[in-house]
C-alpha positions in Angstrom: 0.0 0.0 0.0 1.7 3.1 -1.1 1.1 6.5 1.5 -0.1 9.7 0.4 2.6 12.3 -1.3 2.9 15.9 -1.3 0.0 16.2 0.8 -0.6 17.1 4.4 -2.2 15.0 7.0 -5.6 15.6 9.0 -5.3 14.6 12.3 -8.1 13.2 14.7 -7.5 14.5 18.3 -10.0 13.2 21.3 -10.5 15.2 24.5 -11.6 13.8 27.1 -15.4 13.4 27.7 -15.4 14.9 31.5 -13.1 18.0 31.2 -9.1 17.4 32.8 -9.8 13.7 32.6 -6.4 13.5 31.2 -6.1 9.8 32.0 -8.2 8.7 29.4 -5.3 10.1 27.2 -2.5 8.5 25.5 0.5 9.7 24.9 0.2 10.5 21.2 -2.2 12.9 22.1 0.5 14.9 23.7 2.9 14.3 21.2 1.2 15.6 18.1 -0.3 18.5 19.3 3.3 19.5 20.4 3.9 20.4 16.4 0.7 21.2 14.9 -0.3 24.7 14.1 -3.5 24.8 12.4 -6.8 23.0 13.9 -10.2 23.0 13.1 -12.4 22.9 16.1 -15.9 22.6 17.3 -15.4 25.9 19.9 -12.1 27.1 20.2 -12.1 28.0 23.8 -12.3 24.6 24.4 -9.3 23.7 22.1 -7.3 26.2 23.6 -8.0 26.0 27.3 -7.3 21.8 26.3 -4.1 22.6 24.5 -3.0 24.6 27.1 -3.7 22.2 30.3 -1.7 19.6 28.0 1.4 22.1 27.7 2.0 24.9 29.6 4.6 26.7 27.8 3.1 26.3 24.1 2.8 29.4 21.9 -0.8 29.4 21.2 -0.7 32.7 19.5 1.5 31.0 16.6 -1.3 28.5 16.2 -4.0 29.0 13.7 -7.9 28.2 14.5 -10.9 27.6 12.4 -13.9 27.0 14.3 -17.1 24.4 12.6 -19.5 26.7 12.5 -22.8 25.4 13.8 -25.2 26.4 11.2 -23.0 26.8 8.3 -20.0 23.7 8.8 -16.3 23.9 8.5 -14.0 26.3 6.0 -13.7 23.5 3.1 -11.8 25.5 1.0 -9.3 26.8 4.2 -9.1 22.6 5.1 -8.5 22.6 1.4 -5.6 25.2 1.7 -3.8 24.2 4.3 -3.6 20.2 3.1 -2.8 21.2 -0.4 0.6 23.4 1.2 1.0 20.3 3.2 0.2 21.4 6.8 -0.1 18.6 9.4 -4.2 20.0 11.0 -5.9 18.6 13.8 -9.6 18.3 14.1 -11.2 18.4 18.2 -14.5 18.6 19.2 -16.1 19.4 22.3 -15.0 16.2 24.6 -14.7 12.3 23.1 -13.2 11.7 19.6 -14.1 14.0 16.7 -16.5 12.8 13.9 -18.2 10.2 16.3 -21.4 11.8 17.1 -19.5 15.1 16.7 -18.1 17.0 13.8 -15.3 16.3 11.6 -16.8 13.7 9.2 -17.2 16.3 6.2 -13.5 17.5 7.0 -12.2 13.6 7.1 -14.3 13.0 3.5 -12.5 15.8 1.8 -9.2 14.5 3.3 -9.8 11.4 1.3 -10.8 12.8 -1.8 -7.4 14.6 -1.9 -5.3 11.7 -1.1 -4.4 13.1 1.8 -3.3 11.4 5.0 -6.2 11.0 7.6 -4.7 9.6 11.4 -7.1 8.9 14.1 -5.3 9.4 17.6 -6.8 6.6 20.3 -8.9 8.2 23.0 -12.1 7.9 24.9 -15.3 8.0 22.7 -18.8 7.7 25.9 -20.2 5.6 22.4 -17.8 2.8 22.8 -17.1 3.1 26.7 -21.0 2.6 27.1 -21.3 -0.4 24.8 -17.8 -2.0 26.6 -19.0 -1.4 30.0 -23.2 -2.5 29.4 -22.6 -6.0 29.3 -25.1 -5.8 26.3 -24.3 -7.2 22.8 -20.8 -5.8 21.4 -20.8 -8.1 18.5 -23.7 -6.5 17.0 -24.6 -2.7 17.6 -26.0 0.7 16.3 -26.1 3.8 17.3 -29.0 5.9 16.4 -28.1 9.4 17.6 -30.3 11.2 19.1 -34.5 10.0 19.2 -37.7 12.4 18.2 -38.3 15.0 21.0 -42.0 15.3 20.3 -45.2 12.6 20.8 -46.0 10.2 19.4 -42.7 10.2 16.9 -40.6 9.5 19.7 -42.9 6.8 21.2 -43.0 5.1 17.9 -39.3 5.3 17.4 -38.3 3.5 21.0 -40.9 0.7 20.0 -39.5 0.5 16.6 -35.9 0.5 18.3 -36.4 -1.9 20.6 -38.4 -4.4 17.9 -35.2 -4.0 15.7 -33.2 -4.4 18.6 -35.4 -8.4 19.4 -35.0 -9.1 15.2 -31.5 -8.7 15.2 -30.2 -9.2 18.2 -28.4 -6.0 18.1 -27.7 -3.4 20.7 -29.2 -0.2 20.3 -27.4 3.0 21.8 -29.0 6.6 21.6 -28.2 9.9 23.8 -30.0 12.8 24.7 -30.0 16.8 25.5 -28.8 16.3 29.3 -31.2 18.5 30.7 -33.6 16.1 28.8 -32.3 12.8 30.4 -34.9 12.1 32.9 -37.7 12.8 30.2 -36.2 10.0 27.9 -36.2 7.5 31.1 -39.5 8.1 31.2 -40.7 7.4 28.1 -38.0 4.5 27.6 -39.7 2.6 30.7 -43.4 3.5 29.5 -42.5 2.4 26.0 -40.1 -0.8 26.6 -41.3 -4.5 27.0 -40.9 -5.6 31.2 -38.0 -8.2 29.6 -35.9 -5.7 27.7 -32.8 -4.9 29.1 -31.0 -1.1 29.5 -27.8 0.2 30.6 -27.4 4.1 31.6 -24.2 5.2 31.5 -24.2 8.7 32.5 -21.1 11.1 33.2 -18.5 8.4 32.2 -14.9 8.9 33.4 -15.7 11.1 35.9 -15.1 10.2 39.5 -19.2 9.8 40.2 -19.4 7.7 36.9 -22.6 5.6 36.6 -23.1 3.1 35.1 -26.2 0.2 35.5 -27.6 -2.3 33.1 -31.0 -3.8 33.9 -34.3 -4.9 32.7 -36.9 -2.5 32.4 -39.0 -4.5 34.7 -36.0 -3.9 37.5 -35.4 0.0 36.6 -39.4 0.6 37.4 -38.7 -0.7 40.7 -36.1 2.0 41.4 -36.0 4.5 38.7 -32.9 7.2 39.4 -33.2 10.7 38.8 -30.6 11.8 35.9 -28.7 14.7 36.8 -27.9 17.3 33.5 -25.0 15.1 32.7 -23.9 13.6 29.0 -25.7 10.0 29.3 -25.6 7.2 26.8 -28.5 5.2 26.6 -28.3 0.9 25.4 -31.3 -1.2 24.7 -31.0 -5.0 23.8 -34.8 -6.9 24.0 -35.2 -10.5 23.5 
């Protein structure tokens, strides 16, 4: 397999999913962002503040940002620019690995269609964490994203879901607004067969980290209250 000339190299930098959780961090992480100078991230506060807990002394005024704009998406023809002259640029979202759930995978498809070099860094993603730690199906998984808001789509979408889920035998993992988490336990109990099972792994990494996998007949008996915290939410029915 021959590697990519004359072109520069987009690099995939995680943060951590509970902010200075720096133990979920290898030490690549810290080695690339040592040298590059030009990232694209989801908020740049967030890239800087992370760059600088990671080095102390580094010249962030030398390094170039462009942030993914919300409503509009990422500077194409800047990621364009900057590959074509060769530059090594980082990607970072918010927390957890970029393009999983989180920007980045428009950046990453352009990357490709240049021939230039795309490297993923190892780090935490809450996707794959939640699925390792649920002791529900890893062989065979989806993740949905996030469910309807409104009745009766979302109703309709957890029974759908959760019918796939039985068909297949294939875990389903969805997440939710935090501030919305206790509203989704709600309906995932009132929608969900007494034999399905569900893990809730809410505020992973962090020192209060909690995670639970039980049937939904179980969870009635003792349904938590969700604090506003990022939550991943698994479903396997039999």
């Amino acid at each position: 397999m021959s590697t990519p000339k004359n072109k520069g190299t987009l690099v995939l930098i995680p943060l951590p999913i509970i902010e200075g959780a720096h133990q979920t961090l290898p030490q690549e992480v810290y080695t690339h962002t040592l040298h590059i100078q030009h990232y694209f991230a989801e908020n740049v506060r967030t890239a800087r503040r992370f760059l600088r807990s990671l080095h102390a002394t580094l010249p962030l005024d030398n390094i170039q940002f462009s942030e993914i704009d919300k409503h509009i998406g990422p500077d194409i023809p800047l990621l364009k620019k900057w590959l074509s002259e060769g530059k090594q640029v980082g990607i970072m979202s918010e927390a957890g690995c970029p393009a999983i759930a989180d920007p980045g995978s428009n950046l990453v498809a352009v990357a490709h269609a240049m021939g230039a070099t795309v490297m993923p860094l190892t780090g935490p993603s809450s996707i794959i964490l939640a699925l390792m730690a649920s002791g529900l199906s890893g062989q065979n998984f989806a993740f949905c994203g996030y469910l309807p808001v409104k009745e009766p789509a979302r109703s309709k979408r957890i029974k759908e879901l959760e019918a796939h889920s039985a068909k297949e035998k294939q875990t389903q993992i969805f997440i939710e607004t935090p501030y919305r988490n206790n509203n989704m336990l709600a309906d995932l109990l009132k929608n969900c067969a007494h034999h399905t099972h569900m893990c809730i792994a809410a505020n992973i990494s962090a020192p209060d980290q909690y995670i639970v996998t039980r049937s939904i007949a179980d969870w009635k008996k003792d349904i938590p209250v969700l604090g506003k915290y990022p939550v991943v939410f698994l479903l396997l029915a039999y």
